[in-house]
C-alpha positions in Angstrom: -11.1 16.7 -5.3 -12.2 14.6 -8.1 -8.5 14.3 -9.5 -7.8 12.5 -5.5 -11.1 10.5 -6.5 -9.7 9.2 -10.1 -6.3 8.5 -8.0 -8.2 6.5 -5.6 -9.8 4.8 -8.1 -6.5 4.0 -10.0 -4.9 2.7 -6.9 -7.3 0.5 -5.8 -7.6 -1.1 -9.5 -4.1 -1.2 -9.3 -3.5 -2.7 -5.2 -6.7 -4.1 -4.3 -8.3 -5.4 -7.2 -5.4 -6.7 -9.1 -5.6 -10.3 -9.7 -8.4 -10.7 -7.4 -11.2 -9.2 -9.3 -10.6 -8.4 -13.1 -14.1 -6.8 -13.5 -13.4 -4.0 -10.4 -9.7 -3.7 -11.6 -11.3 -3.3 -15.5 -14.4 -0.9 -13.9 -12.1 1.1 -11.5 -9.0 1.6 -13.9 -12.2 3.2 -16.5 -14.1 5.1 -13.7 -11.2 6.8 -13.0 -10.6 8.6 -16.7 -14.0 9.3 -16.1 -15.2 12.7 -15.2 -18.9 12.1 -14.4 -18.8 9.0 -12.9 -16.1 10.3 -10.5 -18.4 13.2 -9.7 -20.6 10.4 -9.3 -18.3 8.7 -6.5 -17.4 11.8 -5.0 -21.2 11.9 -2.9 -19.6 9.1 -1.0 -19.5 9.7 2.9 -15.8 11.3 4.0 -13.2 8.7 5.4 -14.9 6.1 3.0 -12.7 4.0 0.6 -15.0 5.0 -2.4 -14.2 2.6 -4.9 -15.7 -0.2 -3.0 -18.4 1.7 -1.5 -19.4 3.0 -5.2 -19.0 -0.5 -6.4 -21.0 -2.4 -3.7 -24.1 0.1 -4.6 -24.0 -1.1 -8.0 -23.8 -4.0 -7.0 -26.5 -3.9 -4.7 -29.0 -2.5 -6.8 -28.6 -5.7 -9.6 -29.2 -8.0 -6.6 -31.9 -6.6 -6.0 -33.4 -7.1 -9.3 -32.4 -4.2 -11.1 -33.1 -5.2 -14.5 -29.9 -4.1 -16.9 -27.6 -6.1 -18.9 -24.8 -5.2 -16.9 -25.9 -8.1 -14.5 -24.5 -10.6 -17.3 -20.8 -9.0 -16.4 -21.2 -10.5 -12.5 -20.5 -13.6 -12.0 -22.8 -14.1 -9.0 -26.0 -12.8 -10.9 -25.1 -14.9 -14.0 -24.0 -18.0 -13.3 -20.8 -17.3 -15.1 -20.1 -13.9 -16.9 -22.2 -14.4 -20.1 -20.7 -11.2 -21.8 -17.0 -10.9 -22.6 -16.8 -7.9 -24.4 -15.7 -4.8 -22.7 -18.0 -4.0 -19.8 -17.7 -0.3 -19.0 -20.3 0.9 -21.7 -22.9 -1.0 -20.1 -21.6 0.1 -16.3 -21.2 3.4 -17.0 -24.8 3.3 -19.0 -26.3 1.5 -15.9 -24.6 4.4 -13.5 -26.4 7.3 -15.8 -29.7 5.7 -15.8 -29.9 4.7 -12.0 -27.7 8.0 -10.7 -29.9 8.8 -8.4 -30.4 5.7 -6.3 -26.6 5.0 -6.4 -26.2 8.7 -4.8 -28.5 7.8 -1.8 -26.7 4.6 -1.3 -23.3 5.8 -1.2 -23.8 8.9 0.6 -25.5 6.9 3.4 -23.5 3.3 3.5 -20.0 2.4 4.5 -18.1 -0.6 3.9 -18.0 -2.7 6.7 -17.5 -6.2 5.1 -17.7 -9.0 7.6 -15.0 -11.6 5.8 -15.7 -14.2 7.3 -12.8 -15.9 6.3 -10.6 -13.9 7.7 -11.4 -16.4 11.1 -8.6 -18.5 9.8 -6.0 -15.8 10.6 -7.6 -15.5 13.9 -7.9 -19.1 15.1 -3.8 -19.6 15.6 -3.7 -16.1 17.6 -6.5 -17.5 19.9 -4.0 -20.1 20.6 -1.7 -17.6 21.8 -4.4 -15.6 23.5 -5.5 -19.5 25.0 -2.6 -20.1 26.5 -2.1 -16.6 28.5 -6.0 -17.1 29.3 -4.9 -20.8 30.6 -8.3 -22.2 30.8 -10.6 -19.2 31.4 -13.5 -18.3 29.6 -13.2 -15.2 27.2 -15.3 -12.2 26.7 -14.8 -11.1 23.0 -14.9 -7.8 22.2 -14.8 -6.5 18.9 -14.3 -3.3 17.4 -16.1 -2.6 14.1 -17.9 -5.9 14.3 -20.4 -5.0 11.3 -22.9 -8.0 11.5 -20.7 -9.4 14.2 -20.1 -12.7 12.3 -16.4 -13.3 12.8 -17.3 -13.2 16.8 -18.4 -17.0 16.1 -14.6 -18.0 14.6 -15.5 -21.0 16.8 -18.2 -22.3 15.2 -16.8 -22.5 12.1 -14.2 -25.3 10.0 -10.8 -24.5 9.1 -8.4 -27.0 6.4 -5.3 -25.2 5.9 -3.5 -27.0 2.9 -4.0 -30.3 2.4 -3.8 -31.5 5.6 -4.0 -29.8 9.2 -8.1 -29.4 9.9 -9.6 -27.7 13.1 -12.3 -26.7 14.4 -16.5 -28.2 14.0 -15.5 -30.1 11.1 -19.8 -30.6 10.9 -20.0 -27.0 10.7 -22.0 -25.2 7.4 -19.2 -23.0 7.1 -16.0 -24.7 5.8 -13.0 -21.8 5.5 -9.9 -22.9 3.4 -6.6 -21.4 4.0 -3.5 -21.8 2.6 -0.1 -21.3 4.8 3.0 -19.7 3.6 6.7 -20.0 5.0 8.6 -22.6 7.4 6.8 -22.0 10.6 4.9 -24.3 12.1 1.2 -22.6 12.4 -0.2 -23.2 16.1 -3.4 -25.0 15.8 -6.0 -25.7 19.4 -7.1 -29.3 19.8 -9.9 -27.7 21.1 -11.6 -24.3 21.4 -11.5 -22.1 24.1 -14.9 -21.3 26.3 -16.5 -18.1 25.4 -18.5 -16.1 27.7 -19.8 -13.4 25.7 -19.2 -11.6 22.2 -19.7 -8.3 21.7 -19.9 -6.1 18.9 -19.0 -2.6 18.5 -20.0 -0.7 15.1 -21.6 3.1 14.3 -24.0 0.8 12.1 -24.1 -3.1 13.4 -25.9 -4.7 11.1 -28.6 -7.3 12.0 -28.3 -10.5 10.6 -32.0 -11.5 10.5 -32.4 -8.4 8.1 -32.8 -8.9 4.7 -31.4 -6.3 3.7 -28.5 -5.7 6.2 -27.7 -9.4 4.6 -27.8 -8.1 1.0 -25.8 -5.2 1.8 -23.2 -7.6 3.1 -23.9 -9.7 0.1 -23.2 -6.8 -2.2 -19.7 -5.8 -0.8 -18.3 -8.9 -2.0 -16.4 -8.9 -5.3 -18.4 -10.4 -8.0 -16.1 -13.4 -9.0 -15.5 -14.3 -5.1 -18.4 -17.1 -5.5 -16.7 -19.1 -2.5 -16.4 -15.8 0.3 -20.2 -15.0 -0.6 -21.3 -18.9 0.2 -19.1 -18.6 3.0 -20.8 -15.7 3.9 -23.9 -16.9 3.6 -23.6 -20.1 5.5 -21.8 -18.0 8.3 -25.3 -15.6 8.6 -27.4 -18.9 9.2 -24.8 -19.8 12.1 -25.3 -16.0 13.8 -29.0 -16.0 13.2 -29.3 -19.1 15.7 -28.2 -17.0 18.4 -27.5 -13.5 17.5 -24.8 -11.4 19.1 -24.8 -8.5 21.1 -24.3 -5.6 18.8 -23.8 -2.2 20.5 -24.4 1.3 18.7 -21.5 3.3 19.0 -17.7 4.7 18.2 -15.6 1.8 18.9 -13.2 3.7 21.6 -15.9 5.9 23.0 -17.7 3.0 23.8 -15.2 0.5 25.2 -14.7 1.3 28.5 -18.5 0.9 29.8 -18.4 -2.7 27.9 -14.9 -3.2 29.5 -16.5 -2.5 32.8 -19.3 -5.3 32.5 -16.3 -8.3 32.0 -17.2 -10.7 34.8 -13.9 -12.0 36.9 -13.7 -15.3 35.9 -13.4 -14.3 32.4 -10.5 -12.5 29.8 -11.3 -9.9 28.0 -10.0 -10.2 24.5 -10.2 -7.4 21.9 -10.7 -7.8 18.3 -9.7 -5.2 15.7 -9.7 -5.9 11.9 -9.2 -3.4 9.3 -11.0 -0.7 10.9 -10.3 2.5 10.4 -9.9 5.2 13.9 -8.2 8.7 14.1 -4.5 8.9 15.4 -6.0 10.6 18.2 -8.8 7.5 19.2 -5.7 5.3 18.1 -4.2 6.7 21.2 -6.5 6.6 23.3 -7.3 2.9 22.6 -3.8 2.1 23.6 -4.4 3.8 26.7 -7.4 2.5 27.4 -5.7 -1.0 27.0 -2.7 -0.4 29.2 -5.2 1.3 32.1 -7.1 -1.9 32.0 -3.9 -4.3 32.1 -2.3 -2.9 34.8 -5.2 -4.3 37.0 -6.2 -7.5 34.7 -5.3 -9.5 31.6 -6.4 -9.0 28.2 -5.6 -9.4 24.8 -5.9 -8.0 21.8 -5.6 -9.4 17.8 -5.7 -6.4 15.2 -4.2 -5.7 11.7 -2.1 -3.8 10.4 -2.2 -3.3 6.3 1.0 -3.1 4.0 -0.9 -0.9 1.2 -1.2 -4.0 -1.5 -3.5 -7.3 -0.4 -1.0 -7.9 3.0 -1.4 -7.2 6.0 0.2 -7.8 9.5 -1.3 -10.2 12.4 -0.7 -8.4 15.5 -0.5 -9.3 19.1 -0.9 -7.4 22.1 -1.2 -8.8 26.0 -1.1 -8.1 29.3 -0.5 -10.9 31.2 -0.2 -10.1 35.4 1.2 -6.3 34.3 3.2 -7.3 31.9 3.3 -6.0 28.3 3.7 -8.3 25.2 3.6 -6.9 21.7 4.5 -8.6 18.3 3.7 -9.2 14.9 2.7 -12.6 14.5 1.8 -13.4 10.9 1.1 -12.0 7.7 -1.9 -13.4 6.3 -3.9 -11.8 2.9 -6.4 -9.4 3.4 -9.3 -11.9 2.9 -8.0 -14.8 4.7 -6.5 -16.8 1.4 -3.6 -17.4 3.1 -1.3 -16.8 6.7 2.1 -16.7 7.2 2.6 -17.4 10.7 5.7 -15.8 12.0 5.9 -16.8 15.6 7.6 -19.3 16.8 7.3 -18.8 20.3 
């Protein structure tokens, strides 16, 4: 088991952290040679990607006011990082002194980031989803919604490069994105009417909570100052009129919030980097073809490459018929989108 855990560890220093945060690729690469803080990471809950979920509690405890030198190693907490020697003396220092409250973190939280910038990858697939839609409202539907933020994607503005701009350009949350490849990305002149958004999570956080908010707060990286304003600014915009957040497995629960679509609108399904069993996997498909052969919907999911890629994917039925296609590759946190489709 803990030789798995220090192999975890050394992949995700390796695939996830690699030139996106030195201090979790330094932290992780060190955690994983070492013995008791492994044993350490090993209370985290099964199925959880432990490296970020052991991380995130550290970091949650310093933003909380945890007094500790380690703080002058994040960025966020000081300003810029003060120390430059090497910081896994202090971490691991930090981790024996406050082993106790990391345990009950981690063996209680999950990871269930709400990157908020990850809208940007969704906002040209809404143009696909638009257009089958062709003018009705839709009822968004996503699965492992967390706080439910990205549910407002229309709220928010989007500059991709240098010069193409949608969306409330007034907005408090301004996404940047760059675009990859030769293919033109599709881009509404307008947003689409939405009836409802609904969120789907075994914990949905609440975004007037304090601490739901720091727990968001503390799952991102430390030198990602621009994803935790984003963040924060993006809380402000769900706080003004909260989603609905339901309780529950995302599959399990689908068909009775499937069942309360009005007619006049399209149901369209969101999935992002949530992990489900083979055998929910399945029955989500099912679920999705039972309910097409009667009525539209849509769905926009993910589909990860291993490294910090993933696929866009599209899925419709439009009067029966079944359309399914990768549309983009895009990196995981929304820095940039290679759109693929050019139909």
């Amino acid at each position: 088991m803990q030789e798995e855990l220090s192999q975890i560890f050394e992949r995700s220093a390796n695939e996830e952290f690699h030139n996106s945060s030195p201090l979790y690729e330094h932290l992780s690469l060190a955690i994983a040679k070492d013995p008791e803080n492994v044993s350490l990471a090993a209370h985290c809950r099964k199925g959880e990607r432990a490296p970020n979920l052991f991380l995130a509690a550290v970091h949650l405890l310093l933003l909380n006011g945890t007094r500790h030198p380690l703080s002058l190693y994040y960025q966020g907490l000081s300003g810029s990082c003060a120390a430059t020697d090497d910081p896994y003396p202090t971490f691991r220092a930090f981790c024996v002194e406050h082993s106790e409250q990391i345990r009950g973190l981690i063996s209680v939280r999950i990871v269930q980031t709400n990157e908020v910038s990850r809208c940007a990858c969704l906002v040209p697939a809404f143009v696909l989803v638009s257009r089958g839609a062709k003018g009705r409202p839709l009822h968004l539907v996503e699965i492992g919604a967390s706080a439910g933020l990205n549910l407002f994607w229309d709220n928010y503005s989007y500059r991709y490069g240098e010069t193409l701009q949608c969306g409330d350009i007034d907005s408090p949350v301004q996404i940047k994105c760059t675009m990859k490849g030769k293919v033109v990305l599709p881009l509404p002149e307008t947003f689409p009417e939405i009836s409802a958004r609904v969120g789907i999570d075994v914990n949905p956080l609440d975004v007037s909570d304090r601490e739901h908010a720091l727990w968001l707060r503390a799952l991102v990286w430390p030198e990602h100052s621009e994803r935790a304003e984003v963040l924060r600014q993006a809380l402000q915009v769900a706080r003004q009129n909260p989603p609905t957040l339901i309780r529950g497995d995302g599959v399990e629960s689908l068909p009775a919030v499937i069942e309360a679509v009005p007619k006049d609108s399209v149901l369209c399904i969101i999935r992002m980097f949530t992990p489900i069993a083979p055998i929910s996997r399945d029955r989500l498909s099912s679920l999705i073809s039972s309910y097409g052969a009667k009525r539209d919907v849509f769905m926009i999911s993910s589909r990860s490459h291993g490294r910090d890629e993933s696929e866009l994917l599209f899925r419709s039925f439009v009067n029966g018929i079944k359309t399914e296609k990768c549309v983009a590759y895009f990196q995981n946190h929304g820095a940039w989108i290679e759109w693929l489709d050019a139909g």
